[in-house]
N, C-alpha and C positions, 0 to 999 in steps of 0.2 A: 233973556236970562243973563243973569250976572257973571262973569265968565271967573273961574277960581284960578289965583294962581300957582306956583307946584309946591313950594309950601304947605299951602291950605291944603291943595290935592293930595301929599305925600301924607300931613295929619289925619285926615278924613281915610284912609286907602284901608278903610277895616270891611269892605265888601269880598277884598279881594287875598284868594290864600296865598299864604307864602311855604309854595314847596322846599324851599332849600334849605329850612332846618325842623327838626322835628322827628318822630317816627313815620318812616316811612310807609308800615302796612297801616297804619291810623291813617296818614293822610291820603294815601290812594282808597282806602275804603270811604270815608266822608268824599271824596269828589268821585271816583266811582259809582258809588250806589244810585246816588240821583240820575247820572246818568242812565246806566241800566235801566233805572224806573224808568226814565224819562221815553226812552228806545223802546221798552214794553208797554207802555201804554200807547204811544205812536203806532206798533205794532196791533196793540190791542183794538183801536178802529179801524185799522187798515181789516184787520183780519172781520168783525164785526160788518165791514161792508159787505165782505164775497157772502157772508153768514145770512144777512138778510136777501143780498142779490140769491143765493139757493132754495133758502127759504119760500118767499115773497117774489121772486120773477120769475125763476127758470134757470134750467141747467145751459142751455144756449149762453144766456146772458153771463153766469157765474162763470163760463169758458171764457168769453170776450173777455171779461176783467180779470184773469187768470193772464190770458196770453197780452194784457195791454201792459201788465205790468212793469214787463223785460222792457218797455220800451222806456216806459215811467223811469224803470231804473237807472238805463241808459245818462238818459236829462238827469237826474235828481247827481248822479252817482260823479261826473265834472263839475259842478258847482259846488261837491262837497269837496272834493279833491282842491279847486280853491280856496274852500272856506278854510282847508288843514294849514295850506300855505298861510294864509293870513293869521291863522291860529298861532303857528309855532313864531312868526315874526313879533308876534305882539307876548307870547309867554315867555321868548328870550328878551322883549324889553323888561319885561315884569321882572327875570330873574336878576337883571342887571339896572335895575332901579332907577330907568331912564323913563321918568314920565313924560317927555316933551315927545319921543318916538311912540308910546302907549296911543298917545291921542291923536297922531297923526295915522299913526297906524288902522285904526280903529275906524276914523272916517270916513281914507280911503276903500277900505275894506267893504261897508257899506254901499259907496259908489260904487265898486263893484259889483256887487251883488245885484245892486238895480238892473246898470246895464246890462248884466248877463242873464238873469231871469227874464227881460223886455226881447230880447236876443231867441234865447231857447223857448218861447213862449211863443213867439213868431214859427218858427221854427216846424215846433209841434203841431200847430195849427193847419200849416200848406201843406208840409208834407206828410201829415199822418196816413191817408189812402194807401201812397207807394210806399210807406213806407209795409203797412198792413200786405199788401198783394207780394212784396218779396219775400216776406216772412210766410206765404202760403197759409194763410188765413183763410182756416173752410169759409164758404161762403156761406153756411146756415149762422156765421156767429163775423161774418166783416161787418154789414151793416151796424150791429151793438158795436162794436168793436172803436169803430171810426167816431159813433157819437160820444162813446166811453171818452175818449183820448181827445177830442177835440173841445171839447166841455173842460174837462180835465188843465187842460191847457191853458185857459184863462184867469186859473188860479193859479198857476205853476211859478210865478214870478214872484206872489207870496211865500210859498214853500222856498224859493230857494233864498231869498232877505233872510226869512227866519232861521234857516240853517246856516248863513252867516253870523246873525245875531245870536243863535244860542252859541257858535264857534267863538266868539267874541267871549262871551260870559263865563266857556268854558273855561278861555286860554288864560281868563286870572281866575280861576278856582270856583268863580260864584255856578256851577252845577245847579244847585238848589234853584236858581230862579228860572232856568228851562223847561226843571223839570214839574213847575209850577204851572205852568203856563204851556205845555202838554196834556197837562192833566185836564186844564179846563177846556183847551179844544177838542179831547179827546171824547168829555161826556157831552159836548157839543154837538157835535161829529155824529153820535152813538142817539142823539135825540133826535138831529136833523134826516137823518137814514130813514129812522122807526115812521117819522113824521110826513117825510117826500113820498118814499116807497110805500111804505101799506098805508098811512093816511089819504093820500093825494093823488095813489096809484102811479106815480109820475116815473116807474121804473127806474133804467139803469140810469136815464138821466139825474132822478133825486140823487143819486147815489152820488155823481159826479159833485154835482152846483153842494151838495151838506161838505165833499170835502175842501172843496173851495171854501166853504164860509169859514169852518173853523181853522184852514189854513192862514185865511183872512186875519182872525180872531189872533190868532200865536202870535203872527205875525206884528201886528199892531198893541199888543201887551207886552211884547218884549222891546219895541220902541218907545215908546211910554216910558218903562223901567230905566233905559238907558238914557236918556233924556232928563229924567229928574233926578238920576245918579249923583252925586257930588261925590265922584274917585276922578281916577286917572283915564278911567277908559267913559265918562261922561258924553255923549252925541250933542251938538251942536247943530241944529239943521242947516244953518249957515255956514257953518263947516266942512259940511257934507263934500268933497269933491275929491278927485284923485292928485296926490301926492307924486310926483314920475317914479324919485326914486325908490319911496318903500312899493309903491306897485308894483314895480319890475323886480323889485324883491320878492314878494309875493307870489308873483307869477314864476318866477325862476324858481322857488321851494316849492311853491304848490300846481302847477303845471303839469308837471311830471305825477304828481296825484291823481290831479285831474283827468289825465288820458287816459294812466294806467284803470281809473275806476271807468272809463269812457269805453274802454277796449276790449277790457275781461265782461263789461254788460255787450259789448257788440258780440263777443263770442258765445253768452248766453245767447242772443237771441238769434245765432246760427244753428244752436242748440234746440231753441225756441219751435225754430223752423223743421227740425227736426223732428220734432214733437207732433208737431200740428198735423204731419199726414197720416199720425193713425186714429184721428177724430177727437169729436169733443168729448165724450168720456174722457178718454187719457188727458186732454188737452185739463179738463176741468179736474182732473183727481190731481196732476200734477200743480197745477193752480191752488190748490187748497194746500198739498206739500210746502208750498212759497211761502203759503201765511202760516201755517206752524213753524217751520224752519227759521222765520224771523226772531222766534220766541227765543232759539239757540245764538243763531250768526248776532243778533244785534248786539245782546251784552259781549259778544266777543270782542265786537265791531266798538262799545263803549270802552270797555278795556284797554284797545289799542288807541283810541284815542284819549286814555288816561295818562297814558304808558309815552304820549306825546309830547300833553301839556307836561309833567312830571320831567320830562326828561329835557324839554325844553328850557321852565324855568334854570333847572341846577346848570343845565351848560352854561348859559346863559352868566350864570353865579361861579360857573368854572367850578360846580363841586361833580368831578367828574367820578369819586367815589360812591354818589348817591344815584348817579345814573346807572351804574353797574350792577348797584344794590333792587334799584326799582326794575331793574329789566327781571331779574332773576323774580323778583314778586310777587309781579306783574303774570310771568310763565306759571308759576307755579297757582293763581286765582283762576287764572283761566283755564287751567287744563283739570281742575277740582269741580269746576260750574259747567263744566261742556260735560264728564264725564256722566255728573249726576243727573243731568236737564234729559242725555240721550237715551241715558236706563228709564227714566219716566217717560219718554214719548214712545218708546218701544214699546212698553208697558201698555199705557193707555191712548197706541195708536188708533184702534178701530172706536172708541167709543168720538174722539176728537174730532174726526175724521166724519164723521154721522153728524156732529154739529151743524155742518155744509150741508150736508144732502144726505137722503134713503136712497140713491141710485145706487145698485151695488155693483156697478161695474165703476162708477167714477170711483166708490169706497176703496176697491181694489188695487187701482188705480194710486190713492192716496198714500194706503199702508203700504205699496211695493216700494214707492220712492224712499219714505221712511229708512226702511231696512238698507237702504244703500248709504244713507247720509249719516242718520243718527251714531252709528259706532264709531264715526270719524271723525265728529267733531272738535277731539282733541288736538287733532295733527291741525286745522284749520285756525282753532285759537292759537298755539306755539306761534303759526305762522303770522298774524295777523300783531302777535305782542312784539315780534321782533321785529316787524316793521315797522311800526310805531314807536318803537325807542330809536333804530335807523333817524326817522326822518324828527323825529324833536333834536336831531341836533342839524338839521335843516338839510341830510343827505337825502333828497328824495327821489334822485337818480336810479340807485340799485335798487331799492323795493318795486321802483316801476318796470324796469328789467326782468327782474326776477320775475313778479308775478307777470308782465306780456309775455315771458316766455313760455308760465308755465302753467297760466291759468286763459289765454289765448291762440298763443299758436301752435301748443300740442293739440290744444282743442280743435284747430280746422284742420290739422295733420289727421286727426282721430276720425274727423266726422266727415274727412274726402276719401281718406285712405283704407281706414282701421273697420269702418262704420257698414259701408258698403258689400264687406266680405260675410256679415251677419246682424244684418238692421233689425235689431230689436231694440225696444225700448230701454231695456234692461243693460244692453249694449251702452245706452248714453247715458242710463244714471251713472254706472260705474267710472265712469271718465270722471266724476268732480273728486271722490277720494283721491284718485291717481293722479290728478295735477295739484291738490293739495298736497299729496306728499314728495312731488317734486320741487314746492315753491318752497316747503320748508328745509329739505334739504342742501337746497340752493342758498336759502337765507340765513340758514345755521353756517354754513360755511365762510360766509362774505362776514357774518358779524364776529365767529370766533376771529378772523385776520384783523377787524378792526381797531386801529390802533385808538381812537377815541375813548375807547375805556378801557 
């Protein structure tokens, strides 16, 4: 292909939004909402898996993929932490209208992604057994379990591209084409399930190999799109390679992402482990809690990553008035959408909940965790929005602090020290409010001193 020069590139550049002038609840809602869609339909297969796995296999099996998840997470949750890095380097070129750093940025970014998905794909593969026996995985649900995550595995190197690639798309505004291209792996996903497992009988492994293919599927529609681009952030497969110095930019802003999302999923799955000795009911009602819960944390989780790009471009543009403006927004969308989403899951916990399974011990099980999470989901969006304005101006230091302080090591303080003196279940839901309302308290205070706005 013809390569364009920046010119062309800067004329053509109508793909991509321009945060730093404009209304800013307009433009956080046009690149918000996609997203959101984009995070609940992702959500909406993930959840339709355990849905057929209860259905159509077995409560055993819907526990294995309950308890594979935390590990899922683990992996998924560092290469997004990278993709952020990569994100906010490429929306501060966007806001400073350097196209020649857009497209370098953007390549490397890519190379990245390869190498680290070929990396954690490896990874997941050798060590998933030990990893399964630390975590004290009843032995009526390790065997699913180990085939769950090692299957899993083989596509995992798609999943994480793709969460570069739609990072990419995000950090100049185009939202809309991720969440395109979700949507069709998602009814993918939602066919290849129905078709592997009750067609083919082929259980928890259909289950695995259907999210492989449409992770596949995402993955390769959003290369396609970037490729026949004609902007600033257009892929060149000749191109493709790592840049030293915007990488070690990269990794210096997103890094510290990356762990912090690496460390609070490690201390989930100490959490995990917790979990797991009072069997597969609890192990599997709690599991099904993951997949409603995503329906809340993810637009939270898009939010702050709006609240990123957004804050990103204007530093970037030095309009540090409209970063002060969008944080404030930003708080205020998010603690309106958590507040209403948690009175509706309280609500119509038990019938959601039945979706999964008629076992009425897993059901139990489901609704108990509810009631611990659902009323709090505001203190977790506040926290989640200010971190994400934090690190679009590339500070990704303190949010990783904060939250290891306060979303992992009160957690293995709570669950060696606190846990021990009255081990109940009920004992470890209540620990996520209370290190939510530690990291936002922590994080309210680090951003009222910050002198950036």
């Amino acid at each position: 292909m013809e390569e364009l020069d920046e010119r062309e590139i800067s004329e053509k550049n109508k793909k991509t939004l321009n945060m730093t002038e404009g209304s800013i609840v307009k433009i956080l809602l046009l690149f918000s909402i996609p997203l959101i869609l984009g995070n609940l339909l992702q959500q909406t297969y993930n959840t339709v898996d355990s849905i057929i796995v209860g259905n159509y296999v077995g409560s055993n099996a819907l526990a294995a993929v309950g308890s594979s998840a935390i590990i899922i997470n683990l992996l998924i949750g560092f290469s997004q932490g990278i993709s952020v890095g990569a994100g906010v380097i490429i929306s501060q070129a966007i806001g400073a209208k350097d196209n020649k750093r857009i497209n370098l940025s953007v390549h490397t970014a890519i190379m990245i992604a390869i190498l680290l998905g070929i990396i954690l794909s490896i990874v997941e593969f050798i060590f998933t057994p030990q990893i399964l026996k630390w975590m004290k995985t009843p032995e009526e649900i390790f065997k699913d379990s180990v085939v769950y995550l090692r299957l899993f595995s083989l596509g995992l190197v798609f999943s994480i591209v793709y969460n570069m690639e739609a990072g990419i798309l995000n950090a100049v505004g185009n939202s809309k084409r991720s969440l395109l291209y979700l949507g069709v792996a998602s009814v993918t996903n939602i066919f290849l399930d129905l078709l592997f497992v009750r067609g083919f009988n082929m259980g928890i492994k259909g289950v695995a190999i259907a999210t492989n293919i449409s992770q596949f599927i995402s993955c390769m529609l959003a290369l396609v799109f970037l490729l026949k681009i004609d902007d600033s952030y257009k892929v060149y497969l000749n191109k493709i390679k790592i840049n030293k110095k915007i990488a070690l930019n990269m990794i210096r802003v997103g890094f510290p992402t990356g762990i912090q999302s690496t460390v609070i999923s490690f201390s989930n799955v100490l959490i995990q482990s917790s979990i797991n000795v009072f069997g597969p009911s609890i192990i599997a009602g709690f599991g099904i809690y993951l997949k409603i819960d995503g329906f809340n944390v993810l637009p939270i989780l898009s939010l702050s990553m709006a609240s990123t790009t957004f804050t990103g471009q204007n530093y970037g543009a030095r309009r540090k008035d409209r970063v002060k403006k969008g944080m404030w927004i930003t708080l205020g969308m998010g603690i309106i959408y958590s507040i209403i989403i948690g009175i509706l899951l309280l609500i119509f916990s038990r019938p959601l909940v039945e979706l999964f399974t008629n076992d009425e011990k897993i059901i139990q099980a489901g609704i108990s965790a509810m009631k611990y999470f659902c009323p709090f989901y505001f203190i977790l969006s506040m926290l989640y929005s200010l971190a994400g304005t934090v690190r679009g101006v590339g500070k990704t230091m303190p949010p990783m602090l904060i939250l290891l302080f306060s979303m992992c090591i009160f957690r293995i303080f709570w669950i060696n020290f606190i846990l021990p003196l009255d081990n109940t279940i009920n004992n470890i839901l209540i620990l996520y409010p209370i290190t939510w309302t530690i990291g936002l308290i922590l994080m309210t205070l680090y951003t009222w001193r910050a002198k950036w706005i």
